[in-house]
N, C-alpha and C positions, 0 to 999 in steps of 0.2 A: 840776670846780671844788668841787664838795661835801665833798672830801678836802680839798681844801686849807683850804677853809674849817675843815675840822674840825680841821687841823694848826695854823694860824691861832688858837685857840681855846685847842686844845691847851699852845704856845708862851707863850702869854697865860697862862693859868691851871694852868701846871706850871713852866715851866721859866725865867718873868723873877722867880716871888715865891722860887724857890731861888737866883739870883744875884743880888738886888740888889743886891751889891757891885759884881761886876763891871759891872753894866750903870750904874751910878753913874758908875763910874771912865770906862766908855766915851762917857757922856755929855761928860764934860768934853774930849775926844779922843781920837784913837789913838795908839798906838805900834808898830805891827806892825814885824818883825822880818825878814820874809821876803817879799819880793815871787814871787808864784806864776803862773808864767805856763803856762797850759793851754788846751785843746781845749774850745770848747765843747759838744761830746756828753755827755747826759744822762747817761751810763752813768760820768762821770768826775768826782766832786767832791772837791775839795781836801781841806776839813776834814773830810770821812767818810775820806779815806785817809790825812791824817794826825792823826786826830782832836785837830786844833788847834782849841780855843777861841774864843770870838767875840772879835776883834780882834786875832790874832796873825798871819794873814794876809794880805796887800794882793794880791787876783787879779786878772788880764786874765787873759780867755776869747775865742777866737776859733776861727774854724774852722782848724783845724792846727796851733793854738799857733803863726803863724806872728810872727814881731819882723820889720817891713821895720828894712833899711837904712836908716840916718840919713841922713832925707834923701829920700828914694824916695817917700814920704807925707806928708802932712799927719792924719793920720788919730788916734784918739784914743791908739794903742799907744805912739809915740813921745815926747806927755803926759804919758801915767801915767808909764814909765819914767822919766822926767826926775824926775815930782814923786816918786815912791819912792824914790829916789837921794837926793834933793840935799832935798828938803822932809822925807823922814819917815825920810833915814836908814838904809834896811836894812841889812842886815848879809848879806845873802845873795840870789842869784834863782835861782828854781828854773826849766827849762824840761821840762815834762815831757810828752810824748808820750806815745804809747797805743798798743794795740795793734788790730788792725780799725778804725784809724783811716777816716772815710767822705772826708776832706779826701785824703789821700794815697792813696786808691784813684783819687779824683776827680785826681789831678797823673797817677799813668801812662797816662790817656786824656786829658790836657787837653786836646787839639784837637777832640776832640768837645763839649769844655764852651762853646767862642767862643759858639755860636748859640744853643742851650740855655739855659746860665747864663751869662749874660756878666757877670754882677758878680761870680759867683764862679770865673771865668777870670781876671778882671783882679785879684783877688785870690791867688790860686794861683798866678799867674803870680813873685808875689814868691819865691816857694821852687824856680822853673825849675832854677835851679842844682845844688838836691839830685837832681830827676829827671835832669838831662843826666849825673852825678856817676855815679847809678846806674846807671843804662843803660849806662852806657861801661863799667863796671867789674864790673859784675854782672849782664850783661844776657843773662845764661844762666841765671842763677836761675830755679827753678819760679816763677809765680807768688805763693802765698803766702809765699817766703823771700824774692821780689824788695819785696813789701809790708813786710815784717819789717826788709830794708835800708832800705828809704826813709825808713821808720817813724823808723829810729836817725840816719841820716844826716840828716834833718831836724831832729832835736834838736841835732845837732851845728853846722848851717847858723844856726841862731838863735841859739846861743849865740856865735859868731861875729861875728854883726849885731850883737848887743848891743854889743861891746866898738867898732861906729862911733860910736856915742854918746857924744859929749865927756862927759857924767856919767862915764858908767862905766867909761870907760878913764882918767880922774882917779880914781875911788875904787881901780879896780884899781891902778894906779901908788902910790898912797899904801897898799896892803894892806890898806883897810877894805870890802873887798868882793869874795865870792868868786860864781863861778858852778859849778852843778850842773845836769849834764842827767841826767833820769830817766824812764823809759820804765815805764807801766803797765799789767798786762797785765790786763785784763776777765774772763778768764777763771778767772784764783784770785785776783786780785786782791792781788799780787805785783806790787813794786818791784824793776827792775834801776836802778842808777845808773854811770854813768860815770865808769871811775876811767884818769885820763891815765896811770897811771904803769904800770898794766897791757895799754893799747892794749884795753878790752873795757869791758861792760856787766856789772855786777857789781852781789850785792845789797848794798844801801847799809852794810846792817852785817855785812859779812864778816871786817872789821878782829876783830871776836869769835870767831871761827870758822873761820879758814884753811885750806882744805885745802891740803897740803904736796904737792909734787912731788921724791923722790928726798931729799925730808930737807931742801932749801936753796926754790928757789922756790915760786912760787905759780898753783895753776890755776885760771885766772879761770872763774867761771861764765858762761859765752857768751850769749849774746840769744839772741832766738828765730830761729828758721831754723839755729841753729848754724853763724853768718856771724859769724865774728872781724873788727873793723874795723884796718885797716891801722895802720903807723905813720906815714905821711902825711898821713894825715887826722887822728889824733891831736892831730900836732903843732899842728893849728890852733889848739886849746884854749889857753888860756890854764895855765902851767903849774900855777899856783897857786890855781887854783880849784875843786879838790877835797882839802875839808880835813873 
């Protein structure tokens, strides 16, 4: 507590007497731009990775960055989403995943969690789908590249859920809202992002920097485990939500 207190302190007497503009402006409300949907592990914070400013993004944090189904909860994820959308506007949602995730360690043993943790059973349970997804399809993976799939394929499972959300499948049909799933790795602390048109996890800004194949295509930078995701599962995606 005594660090924080000193950060506290800190915060105070460095860095609100250098923005009072901005903290003015934030007084009178926000505008954020980006609704950030992430894991709540301490080792993942939004604005240190995209060093966005105070007020430019709208987070939900939960354990596995999971979005239930519209509908499946009452819970406070499907609120935010709603007021982000339709009250404040965004222009974008981000779903980003991590790597060494302790939520999707916790989905490939979940039947050990029932008795154990049973609130975060019946939580996890909401993402069954990505575990049943992988196991059928990759369930000869080592374990750490069966982690590395879950990892991606869980970002792909929520951004999915999003679009049951009468919000957001209205902003998507009118083209004032795109989705982006991005996966963060802890370890360099490196962004891959998911690009529909190459079926892969790719870094966000590759569009700068192509590597060619043969003169004409393009070779995506693959996620970890060097596990390419299919084009069936691509298709889920919304096409036009990686812009």
């Amino acid at each position: 507590m005594k660090k924080l207190m000193r950060g506290l302190r800190q915060f105070q007497d460095t860095y609100v007497p250098s923005h009072k503009k901005l903290m003015a402006t934030l007084a009178k409300g926000q505008s954020p731009t980006v609704l950030f949907i992430t894991c709540s592990d301490s080792r993942v914070q939004p604005e240190l990775i995209t060093q966005a400013e105070l007020g430019e993004l709208f987070v939900i944090r939960n354990a596995g960055n999971i979005v239930p189904p519209f509908g499946a909860t009452n819970g406070g994820e499907g609120a935010t989403i709603e007021y982000a959308v339709k009250s404040l506007n965004v222009d974008h949602i981000i779903v980003c995943g991590h790597s060494s995730c302790g939520a999707m360690k916790g989905l490939l043993q979940i039947g050990k969690l029932e008795e154990k943790m049973p609130l975060v059973y019946n939580w996890l349970i909401h993402t069954e789908a990505t575990r049943q997804l992988v196991e059928d399809n990759y369930g000869d993976l080592e374990k750490s590249d069966k982690l590395d799939m879950l990892v991606a394929e869980n970002v792909l499972t929520q951004i999915e859920n999003l679009r049951t959300y009468p919000a957001v499948r209205s902003m998507l049909h009118r083209g004032d809202l795109s989705l982006h799933g991005w996966i963060y790795n802890i370890n360099d602390g490196s962004i891959l992002a998911y690009d529909s048109d190459r079926h892969a996890f790719v870094p966000p800004f590759s569009d700068l920097n192509k590597p060619s194949s043969n003169g004409n295509g393009h070779v995506p930078y693959q996620m970890p485990g060097e596990q390419r995701l299919g084009r069936g599962q691509s298709q889920r995606i919304f096409k036009g939500s990686y812009n």
